[in-house]
N, C-alpha and C positions, 0 to 999 in steps of 0.2 A: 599542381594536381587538383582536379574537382575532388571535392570533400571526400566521395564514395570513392573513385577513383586511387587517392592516396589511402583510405581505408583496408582498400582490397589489397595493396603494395605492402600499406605496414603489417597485415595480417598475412600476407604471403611470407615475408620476412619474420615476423614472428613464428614461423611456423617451420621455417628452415634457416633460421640462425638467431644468433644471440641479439638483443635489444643492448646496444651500449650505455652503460647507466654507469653510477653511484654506487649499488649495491653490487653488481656481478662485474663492472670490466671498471673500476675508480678509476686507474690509471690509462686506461685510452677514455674515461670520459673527461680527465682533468686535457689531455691533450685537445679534445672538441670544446671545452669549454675556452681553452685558450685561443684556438683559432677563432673560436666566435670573437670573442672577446677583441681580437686585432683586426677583425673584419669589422668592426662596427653591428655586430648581429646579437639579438637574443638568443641564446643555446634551444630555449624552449622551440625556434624556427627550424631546428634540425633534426629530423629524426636520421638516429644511424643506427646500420646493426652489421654484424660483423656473421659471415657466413664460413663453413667449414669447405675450404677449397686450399687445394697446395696452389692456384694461380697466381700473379702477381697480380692481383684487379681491385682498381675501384671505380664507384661508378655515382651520379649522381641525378635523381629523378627528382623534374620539378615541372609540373604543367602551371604554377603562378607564383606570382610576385613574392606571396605572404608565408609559403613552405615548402622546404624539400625533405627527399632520402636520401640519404647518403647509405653505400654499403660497402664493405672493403671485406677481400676473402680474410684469412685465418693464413693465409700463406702470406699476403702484402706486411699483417699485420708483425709475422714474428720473423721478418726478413730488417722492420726499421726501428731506427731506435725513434724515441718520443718526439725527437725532435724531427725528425725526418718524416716521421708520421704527420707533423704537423703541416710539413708542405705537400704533402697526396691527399690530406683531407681540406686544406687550404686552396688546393688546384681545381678538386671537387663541387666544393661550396662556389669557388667563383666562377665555375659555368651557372649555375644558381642565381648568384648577384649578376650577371651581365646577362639574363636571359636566356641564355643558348638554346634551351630547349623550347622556348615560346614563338620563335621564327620559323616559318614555314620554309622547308628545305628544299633547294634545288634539285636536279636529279641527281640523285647519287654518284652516277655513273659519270659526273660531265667535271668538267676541269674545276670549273666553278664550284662544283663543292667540294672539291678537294682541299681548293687555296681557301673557302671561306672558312671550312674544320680544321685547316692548320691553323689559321688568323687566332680561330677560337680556343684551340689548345695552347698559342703562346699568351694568345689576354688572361688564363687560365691558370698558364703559370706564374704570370706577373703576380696572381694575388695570393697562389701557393709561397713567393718569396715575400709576402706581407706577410702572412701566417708565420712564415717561419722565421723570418728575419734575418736572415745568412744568407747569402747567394754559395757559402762553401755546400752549407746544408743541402740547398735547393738542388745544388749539381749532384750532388750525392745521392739526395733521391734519384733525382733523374736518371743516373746512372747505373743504380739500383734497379731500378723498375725495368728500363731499357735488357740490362742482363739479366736477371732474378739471381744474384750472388753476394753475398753476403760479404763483410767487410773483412773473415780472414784470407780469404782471393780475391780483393782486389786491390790495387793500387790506384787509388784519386787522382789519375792523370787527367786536369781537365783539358788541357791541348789536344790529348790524343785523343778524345771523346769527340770534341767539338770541329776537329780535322774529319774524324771519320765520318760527322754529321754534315759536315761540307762536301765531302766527296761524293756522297748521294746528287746525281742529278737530278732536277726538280723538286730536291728538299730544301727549302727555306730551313738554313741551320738556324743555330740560337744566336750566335754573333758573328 
């Protein structure tokens, strides 16, 4: 983001959700500090803030190299346990490190960026399972998010997830 640009974002965020910090959120900022930390990143590179949404969303603004936002609703956050947060804010951060948002995008509408915004959500998640270090975990997000349900409904079937992710025609599953 240009200087103002990311200014205007963090002050929009500030203004409609909490800043994740030390003092007000320790434990979702000891969670960012550890994905930094397995990313190879400064925590200082991250601004996150945490906004009041039942959604399951998070999302990750970076117009350059040297910093992003990160924001996740209030609903993502109290659907995952720490460790599972660490691969949605892990998956986030690495559209950030690989660029994603610094490529000029093809039409929307055309095949081609469909397959290149899959391509980018799996390189994305490779670095969410860096963050997190479990692939049980990483599926578990994913599974999570995919539904928005919580771990007393459901059962960690990963066959049946990654079957029903195959049987979508023209989805590139996970495996």
């Amino acid at each position: 983001l240009h200087s103002e640009q990311a200014d205007r974002i963090s002050h929009f965020f500030s203004q409609s959700g909490l800043r994740i910090s030390t003092d007000l959120t320790p434990e979702i900022f000891d969670v960012l500090g550890t994905v930094c930390d397995r990313l190879k990143l400064k925590t200082e590179t991250v601004g996150a803030y945490v906004h009041a949404a039942p959604e399951i969303q998070a999302e990750c603004f970076a117009g350059n190299k040297r910093e992003c936002i990160v924001r996740v609703s209030s609903g993502l956050i109290n659907l995952m346990s720490p460790e599972e947060l660490s691969f949605v804010m892990g998956h986030e951060i690495g559209h950030f490190l690989l660029g994603h948002g610094l490529a000029g995008d093809t039409n929307r509408d055309s095949t081609e960026y469909f397959i290149l915004n899959r391509c980018r959500e799996v390189s994305a998640d490779r670095l969410g399972l860096v963050a997190c270090r479990s692939l049980k975990i990483a599926i578990r997000s994913l599974i999570k998010t995919t539904s928005g349900l919580d771990d007393d409904l459901l059962r960690f079937d990963v066959g049946s997830f990654l079957d029903q992710m195959r049987s979508q025609k023209g989805v590139v599953a996970y495996a």
